[in-house]
N, CA, C and O of each residue as an XYZ file, in Angstrom:
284
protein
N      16.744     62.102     -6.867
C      16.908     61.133     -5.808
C      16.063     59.880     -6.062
O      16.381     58.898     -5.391
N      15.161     59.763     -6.816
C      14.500     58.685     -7.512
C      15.308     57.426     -8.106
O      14.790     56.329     -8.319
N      16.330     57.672     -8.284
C      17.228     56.497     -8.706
C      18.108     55.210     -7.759
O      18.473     54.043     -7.902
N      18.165     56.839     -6.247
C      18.674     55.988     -5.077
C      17.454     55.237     -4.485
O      17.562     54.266     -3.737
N      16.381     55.736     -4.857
C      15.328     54.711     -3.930
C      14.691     54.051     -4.881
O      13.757     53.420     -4.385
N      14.791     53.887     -6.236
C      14.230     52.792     -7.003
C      15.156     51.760     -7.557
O      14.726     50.772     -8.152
N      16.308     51.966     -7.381
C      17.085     51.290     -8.433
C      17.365     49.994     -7.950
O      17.618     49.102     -8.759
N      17.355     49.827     -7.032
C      17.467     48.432     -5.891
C      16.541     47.503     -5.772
O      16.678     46.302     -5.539
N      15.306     48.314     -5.998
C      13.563     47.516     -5.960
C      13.672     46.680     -6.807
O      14.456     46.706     -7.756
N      12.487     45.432     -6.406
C      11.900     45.464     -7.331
C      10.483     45.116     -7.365
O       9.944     44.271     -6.650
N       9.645     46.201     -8.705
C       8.580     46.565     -8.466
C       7.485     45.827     -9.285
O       7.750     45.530    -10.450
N       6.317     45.523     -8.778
C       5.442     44.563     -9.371
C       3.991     45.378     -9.254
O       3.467     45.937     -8.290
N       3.618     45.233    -10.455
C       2.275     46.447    -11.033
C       1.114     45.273    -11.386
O       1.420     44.132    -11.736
N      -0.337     45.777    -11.225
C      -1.003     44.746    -11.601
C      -2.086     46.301    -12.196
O      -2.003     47.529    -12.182
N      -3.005     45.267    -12.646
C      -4.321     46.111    -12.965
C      -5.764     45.813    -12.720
O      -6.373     44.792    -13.040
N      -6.233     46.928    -12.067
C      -8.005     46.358    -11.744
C      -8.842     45.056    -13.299
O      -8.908     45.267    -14.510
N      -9.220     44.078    -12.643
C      -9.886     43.302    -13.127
C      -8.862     42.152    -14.370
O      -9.190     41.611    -15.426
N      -7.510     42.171    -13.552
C      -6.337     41.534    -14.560
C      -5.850     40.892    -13.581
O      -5.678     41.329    -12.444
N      -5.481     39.263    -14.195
C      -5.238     38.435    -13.210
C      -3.304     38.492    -13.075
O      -2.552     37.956    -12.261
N      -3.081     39.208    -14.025
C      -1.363     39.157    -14.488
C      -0.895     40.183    -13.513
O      -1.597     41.162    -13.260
N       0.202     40.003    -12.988
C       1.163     40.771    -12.192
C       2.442     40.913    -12.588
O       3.137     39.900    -12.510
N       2.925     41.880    -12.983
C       4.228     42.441    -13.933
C       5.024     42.639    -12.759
O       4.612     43.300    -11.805
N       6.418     41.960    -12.801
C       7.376     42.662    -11.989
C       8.277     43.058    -12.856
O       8.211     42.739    -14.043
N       9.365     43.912    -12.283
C      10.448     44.677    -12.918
C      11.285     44.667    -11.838
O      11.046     44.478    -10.645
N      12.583     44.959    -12.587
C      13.905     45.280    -11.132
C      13.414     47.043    -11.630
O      12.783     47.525    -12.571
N      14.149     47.615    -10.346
C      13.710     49.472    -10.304
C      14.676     50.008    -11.597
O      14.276     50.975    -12.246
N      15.746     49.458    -11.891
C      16.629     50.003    -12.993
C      15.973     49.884    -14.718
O      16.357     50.579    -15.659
N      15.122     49.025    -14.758
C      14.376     48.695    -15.841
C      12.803     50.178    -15.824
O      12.313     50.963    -16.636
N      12.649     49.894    -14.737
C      11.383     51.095    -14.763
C      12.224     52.432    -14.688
O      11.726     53.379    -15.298
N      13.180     52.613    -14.167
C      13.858     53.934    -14.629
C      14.146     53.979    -16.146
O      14.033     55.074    -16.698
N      14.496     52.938    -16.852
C      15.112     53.781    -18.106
C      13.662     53.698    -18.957
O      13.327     54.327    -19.961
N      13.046     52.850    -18.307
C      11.635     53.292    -19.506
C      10.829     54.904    -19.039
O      10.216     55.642    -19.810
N      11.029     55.082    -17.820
C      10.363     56.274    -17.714
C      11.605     57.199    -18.476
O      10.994     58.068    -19.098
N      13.086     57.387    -18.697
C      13.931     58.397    -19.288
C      14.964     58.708    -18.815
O      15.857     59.361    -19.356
N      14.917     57.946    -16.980
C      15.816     58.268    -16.121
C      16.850     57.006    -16.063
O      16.659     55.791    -15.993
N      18.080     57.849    -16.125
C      19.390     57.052    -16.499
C      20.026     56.297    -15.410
O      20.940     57.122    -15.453
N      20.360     55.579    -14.568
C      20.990     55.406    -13.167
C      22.357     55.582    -12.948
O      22.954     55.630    -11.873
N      22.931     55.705    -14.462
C      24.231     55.679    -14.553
C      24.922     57.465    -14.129
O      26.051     57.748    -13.726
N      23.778     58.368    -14.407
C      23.610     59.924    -14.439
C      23.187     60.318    -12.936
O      22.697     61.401    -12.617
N      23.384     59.550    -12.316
C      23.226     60.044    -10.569
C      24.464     61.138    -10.055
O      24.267     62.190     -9.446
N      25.717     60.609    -10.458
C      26.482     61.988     -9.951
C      26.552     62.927    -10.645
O      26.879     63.966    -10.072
N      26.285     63.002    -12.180
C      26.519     64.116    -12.894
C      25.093     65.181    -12.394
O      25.229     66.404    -12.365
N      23.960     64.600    -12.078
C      22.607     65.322    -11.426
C      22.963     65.437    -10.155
O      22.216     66.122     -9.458
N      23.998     64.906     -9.599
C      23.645     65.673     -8.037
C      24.944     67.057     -8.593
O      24.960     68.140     -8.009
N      25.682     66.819     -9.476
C      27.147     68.238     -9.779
C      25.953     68.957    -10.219
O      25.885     69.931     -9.470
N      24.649     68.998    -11.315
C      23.975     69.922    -11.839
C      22.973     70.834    -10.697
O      22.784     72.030    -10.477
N      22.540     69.724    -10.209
C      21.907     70.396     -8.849
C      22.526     71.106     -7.801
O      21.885     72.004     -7.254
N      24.186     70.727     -7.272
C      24.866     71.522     -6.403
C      25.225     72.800     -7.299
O      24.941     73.822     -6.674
N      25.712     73.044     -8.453
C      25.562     74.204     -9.362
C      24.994     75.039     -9.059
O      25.216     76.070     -8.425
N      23.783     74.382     -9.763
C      22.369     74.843     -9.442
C      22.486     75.892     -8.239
O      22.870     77.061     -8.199
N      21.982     74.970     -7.239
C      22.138     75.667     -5.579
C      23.142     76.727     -5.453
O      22.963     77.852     -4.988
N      24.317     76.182     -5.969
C      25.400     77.620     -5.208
C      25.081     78.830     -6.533
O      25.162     80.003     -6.169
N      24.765     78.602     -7.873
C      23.858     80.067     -8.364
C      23.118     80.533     -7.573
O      23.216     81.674     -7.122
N      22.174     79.632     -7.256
C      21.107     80.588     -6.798
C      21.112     81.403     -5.392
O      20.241     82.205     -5.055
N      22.732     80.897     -4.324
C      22.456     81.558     -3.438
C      23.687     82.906     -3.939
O      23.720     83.953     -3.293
N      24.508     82.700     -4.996
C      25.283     83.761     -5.360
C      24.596     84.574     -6.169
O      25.209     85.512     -6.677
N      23.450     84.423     -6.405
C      22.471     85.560     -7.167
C      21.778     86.116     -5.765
O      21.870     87.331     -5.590
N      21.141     85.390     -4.818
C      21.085     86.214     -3.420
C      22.089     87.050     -3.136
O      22.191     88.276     -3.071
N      22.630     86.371     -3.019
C      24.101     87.458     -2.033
C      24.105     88.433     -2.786
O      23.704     89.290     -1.998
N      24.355     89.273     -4.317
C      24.262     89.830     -5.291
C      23.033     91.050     -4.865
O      23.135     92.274     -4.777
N      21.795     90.077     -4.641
C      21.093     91.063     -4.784
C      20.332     91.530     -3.646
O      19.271     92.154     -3.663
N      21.274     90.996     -2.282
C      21.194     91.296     -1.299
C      22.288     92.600     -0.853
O      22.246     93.392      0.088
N      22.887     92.492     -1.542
C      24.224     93.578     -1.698
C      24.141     94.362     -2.198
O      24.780     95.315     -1.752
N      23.362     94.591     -3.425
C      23.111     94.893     -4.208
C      21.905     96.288     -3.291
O      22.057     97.509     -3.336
N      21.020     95.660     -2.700
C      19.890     96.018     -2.042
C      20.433     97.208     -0.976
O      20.038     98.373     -0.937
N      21.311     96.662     -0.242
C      21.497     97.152      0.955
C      22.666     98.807      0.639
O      22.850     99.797      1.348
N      23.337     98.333     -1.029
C      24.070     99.275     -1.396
C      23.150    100.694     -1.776
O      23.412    101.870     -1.524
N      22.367    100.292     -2.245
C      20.916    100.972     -2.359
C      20.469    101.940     -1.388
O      20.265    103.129     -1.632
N      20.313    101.313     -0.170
C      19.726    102.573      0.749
C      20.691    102.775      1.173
O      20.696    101.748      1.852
N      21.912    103.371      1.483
C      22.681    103.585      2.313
C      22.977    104.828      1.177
O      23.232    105.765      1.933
N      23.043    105.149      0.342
C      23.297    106.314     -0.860
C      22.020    106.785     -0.969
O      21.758    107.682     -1.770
């Protein structure tokens, strides 16, 4: 979610005892940190994935559990 709230900015960095003030638009500080802006929907499909594994490995081993004591 870093891409929806930076990519619009823009961000200006300075440093203790430096008279210079660096700005950037937010899409420039994303690709230097690695993060792509163009890769926003393919990361939210990896993350909804994501999510519905992990609650179909619950259900699994919630079923799984309950098949358990009943035998």
């Amino acid at each position: 979610m870093v891409i929806n709230e930076l990519r619009s900015l823009y961000l200006y960095f300075t440093a203790p005892n430096v008279s210079i003030t660096v700005s950037m638009k937010g899409t420039v500080f994303l690709d230097i940190i690695g993060v792509k802006a163009r890769m926003m929907l393919p990361d939210i499909a990896i993350l909804v994935a994501m999510w519905a594994g992990c609650c179909a490995l619950l259900c699994f081993v919630m079923h799984w559990r309950n098949g358990r004591r009943r035998a």
